[in-house]
MIBAZA-431313 format. One record per residue: residue in three letters; x, y, z of N, C-alpha, C, CB in turn. Coordinates in steps of 0.001 Angstrom, whole numbers, m for minus. Glycine has a CB too. Layout:
BEGIN
> resn, n.u, n.v, n.w, ca.u, ca.v, ca.w, c.u, c.v, c.w, cb.u, cb.v, cb.w
> Ala, X, Y, Z, X, Y, Z, X, Y, Z, X, Y, Z
...
//
This chain:
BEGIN
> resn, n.u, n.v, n.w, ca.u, ca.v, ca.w, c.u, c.v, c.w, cb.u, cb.v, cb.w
> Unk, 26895, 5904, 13183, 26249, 7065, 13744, 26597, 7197, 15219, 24740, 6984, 13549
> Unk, 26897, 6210, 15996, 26976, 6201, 17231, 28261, 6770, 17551, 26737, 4979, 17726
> Unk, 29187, 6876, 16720, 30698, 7320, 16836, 30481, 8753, 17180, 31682, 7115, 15397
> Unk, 29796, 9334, 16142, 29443, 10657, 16289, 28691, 11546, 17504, 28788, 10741, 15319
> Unk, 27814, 11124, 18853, 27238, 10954, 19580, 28019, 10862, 21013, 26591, 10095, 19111
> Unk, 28589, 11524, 21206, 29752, 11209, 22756, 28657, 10794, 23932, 30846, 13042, 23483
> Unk, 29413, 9701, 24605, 28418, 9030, 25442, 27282, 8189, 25474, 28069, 9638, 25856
> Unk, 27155, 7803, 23882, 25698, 7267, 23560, 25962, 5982, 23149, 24841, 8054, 22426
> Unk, 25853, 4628, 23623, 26405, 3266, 23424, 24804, 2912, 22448, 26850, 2183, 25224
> Unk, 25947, 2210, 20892, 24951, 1286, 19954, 24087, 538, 20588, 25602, 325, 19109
> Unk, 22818, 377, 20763, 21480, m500, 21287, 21933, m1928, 20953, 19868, m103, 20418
> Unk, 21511, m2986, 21664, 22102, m4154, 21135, 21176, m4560, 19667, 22064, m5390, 22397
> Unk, 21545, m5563, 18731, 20929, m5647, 18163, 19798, m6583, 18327, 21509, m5623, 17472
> Unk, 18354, m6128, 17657, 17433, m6838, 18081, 17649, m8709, 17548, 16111, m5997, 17518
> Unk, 17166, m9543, 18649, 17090, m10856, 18094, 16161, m11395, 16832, 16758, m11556, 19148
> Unk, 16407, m11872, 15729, 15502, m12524, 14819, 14098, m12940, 15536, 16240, m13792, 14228
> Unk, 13034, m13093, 14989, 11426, m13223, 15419, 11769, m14378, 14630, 9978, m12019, 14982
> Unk, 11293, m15515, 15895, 10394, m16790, 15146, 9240, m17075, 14083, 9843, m17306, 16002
> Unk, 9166, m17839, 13654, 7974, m17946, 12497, 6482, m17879, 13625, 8129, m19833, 11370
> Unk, 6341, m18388, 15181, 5481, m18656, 15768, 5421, m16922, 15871, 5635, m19777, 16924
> Unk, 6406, m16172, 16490, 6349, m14750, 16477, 5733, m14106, 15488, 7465, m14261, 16516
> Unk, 6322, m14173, 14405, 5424, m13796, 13302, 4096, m14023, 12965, 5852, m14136, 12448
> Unk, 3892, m15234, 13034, 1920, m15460, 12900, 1576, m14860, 14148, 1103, m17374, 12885
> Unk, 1623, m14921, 15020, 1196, m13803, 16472, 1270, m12464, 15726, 2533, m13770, 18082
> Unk, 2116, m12135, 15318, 2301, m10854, 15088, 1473, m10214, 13732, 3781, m10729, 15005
> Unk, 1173, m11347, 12208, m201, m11515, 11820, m1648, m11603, 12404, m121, m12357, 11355
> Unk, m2006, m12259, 13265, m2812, m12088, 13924, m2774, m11452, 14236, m3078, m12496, 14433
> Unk, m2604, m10763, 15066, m2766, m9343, 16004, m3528, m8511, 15170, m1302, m8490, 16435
> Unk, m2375, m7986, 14008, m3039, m7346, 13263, m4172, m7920, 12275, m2185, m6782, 12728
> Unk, m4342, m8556, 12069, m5773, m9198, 11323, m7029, m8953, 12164, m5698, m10942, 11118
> Unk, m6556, m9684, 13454, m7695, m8888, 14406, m8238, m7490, 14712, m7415, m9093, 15457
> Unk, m7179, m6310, 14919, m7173, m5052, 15276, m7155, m4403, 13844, m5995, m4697, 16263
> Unk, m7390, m4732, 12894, m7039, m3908, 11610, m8147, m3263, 11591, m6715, m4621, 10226
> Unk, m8009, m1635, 11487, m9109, m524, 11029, m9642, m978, 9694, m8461, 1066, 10854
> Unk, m10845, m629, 9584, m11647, m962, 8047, m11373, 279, 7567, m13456, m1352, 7960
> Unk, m10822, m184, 6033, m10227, 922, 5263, m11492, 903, 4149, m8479, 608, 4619
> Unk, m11798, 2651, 3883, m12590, 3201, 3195, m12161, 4304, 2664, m13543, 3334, 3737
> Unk, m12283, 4659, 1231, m11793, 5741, 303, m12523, 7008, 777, m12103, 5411, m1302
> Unk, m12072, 7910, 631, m12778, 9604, 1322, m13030, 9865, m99, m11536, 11111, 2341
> Unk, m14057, 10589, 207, m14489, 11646, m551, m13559, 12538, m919, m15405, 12267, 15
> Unk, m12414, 13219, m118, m11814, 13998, m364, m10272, 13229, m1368, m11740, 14726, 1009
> Unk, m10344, 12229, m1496, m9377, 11964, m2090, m9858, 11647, m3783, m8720, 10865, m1258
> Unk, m11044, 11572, m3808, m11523, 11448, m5187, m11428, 13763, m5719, m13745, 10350, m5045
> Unk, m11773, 13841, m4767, m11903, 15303, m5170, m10526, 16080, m5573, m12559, 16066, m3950
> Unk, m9168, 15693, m4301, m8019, 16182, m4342, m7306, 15240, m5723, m7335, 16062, m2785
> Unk, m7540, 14437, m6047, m7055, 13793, m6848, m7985, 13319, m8103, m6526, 12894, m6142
> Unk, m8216, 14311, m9113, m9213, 14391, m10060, m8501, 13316, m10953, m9529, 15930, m10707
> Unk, m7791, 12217, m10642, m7363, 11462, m11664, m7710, 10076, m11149, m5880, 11703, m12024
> Unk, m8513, 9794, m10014, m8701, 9093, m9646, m9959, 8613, m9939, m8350, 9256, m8816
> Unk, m10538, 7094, m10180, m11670, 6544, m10244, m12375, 5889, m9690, m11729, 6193, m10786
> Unk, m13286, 6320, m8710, m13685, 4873, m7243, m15033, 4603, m7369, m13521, 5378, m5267
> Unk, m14645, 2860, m7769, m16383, 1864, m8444, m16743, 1714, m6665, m16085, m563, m9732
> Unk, m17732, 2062, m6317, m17986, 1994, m4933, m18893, 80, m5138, m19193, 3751, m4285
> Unk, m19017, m312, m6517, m19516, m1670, m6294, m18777, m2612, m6312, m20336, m2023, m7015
> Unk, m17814, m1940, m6874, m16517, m3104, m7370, m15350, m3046, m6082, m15555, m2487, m9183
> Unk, m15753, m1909, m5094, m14825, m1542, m4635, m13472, m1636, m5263, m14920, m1984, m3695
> Unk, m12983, m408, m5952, m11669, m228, m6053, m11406, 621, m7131, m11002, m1393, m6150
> Unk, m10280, 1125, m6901, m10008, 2761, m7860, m9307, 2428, m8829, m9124, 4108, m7161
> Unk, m9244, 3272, m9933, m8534, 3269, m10529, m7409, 4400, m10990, m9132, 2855, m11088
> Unk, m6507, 4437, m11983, m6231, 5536, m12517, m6916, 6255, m13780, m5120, 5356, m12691
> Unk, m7599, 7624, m13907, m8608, 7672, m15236, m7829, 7630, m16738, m9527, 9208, m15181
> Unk, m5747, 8187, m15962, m5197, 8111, m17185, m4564, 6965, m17947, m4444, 8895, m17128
> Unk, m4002, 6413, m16678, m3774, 4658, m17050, m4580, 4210, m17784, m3862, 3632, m15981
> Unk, m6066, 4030, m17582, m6943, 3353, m18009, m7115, 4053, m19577, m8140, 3348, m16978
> Unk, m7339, 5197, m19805, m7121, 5967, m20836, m6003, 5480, m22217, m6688, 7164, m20112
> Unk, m4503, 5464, m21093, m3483, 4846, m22174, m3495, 3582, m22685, m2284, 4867, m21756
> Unk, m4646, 2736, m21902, m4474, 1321, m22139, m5556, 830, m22841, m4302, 562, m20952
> Unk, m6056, 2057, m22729, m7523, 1341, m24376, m6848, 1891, m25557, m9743, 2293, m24484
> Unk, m5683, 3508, m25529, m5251, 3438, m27044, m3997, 2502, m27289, m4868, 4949, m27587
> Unk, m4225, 1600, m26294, m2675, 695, m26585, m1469, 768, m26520, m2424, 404, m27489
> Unk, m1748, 1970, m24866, m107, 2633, m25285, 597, 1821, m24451, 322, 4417, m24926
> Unk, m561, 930, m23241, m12, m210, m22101, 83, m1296, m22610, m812, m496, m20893
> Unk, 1817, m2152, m22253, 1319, m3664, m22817, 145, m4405, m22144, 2506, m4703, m22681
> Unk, m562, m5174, m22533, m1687, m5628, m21928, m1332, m6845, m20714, m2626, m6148, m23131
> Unk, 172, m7449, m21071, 670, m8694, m20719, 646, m8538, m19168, 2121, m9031, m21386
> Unk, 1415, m7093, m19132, 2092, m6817, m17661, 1016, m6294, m16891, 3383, m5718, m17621
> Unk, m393, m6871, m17228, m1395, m6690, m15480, m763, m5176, m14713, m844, m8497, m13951
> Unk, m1580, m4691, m14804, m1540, m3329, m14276, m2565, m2520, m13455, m1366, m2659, m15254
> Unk, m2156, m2892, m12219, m3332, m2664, m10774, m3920, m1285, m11331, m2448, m2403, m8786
> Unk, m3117, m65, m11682, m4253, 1136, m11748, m4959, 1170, m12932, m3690, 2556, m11618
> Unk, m4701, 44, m13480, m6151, 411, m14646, m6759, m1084, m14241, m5717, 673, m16922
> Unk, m6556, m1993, m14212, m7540, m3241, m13129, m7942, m2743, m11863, m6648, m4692, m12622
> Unk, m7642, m1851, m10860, m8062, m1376, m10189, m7863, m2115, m8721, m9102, m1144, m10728
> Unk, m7624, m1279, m7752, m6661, m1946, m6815, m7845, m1237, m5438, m4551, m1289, m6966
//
């Protein structure tokens, strides 16, 4: 891309992150992470959706649907009808 660009020199490339970099960089975010909560509006915009507010966690209503008439193998664990 840079060929194309007259005057514009490739950025160097960034150096590999240490493993110590990386857990810093876990942390950080573990600390600062926003608390995630389902909207109202996404159960509404998305009428296929299912949210156990005890179980916390949604599902799909059709997934779950295909997998009681057996149309899902049961083997392969499947987050939208276990619920994610």
């Amino acid at each position: 891309m840079w060929n194309f660009i007259p005057g514009v020199v490739e950025p160097p490339p960034k150096k590999p992150k240490t493993n110590e970099e990386k857990l810093e960089v876990q942390r950080k975010y573990e600390k600062d992470k926003r608390d995630q909560t389902v909207l109202d509006s996404w159960v509404k915009e998305f009428n296929w959706v299912d949210y156990n507010s005890t179980q916390i966690h949604m599902t799909c209503r059709i997934c779950v649907k295909y997998f009681a008439e057996g149309r899902v193998d049961e083997d392969e664990g499947h987050s939208y009808v276990t619920g994610v």
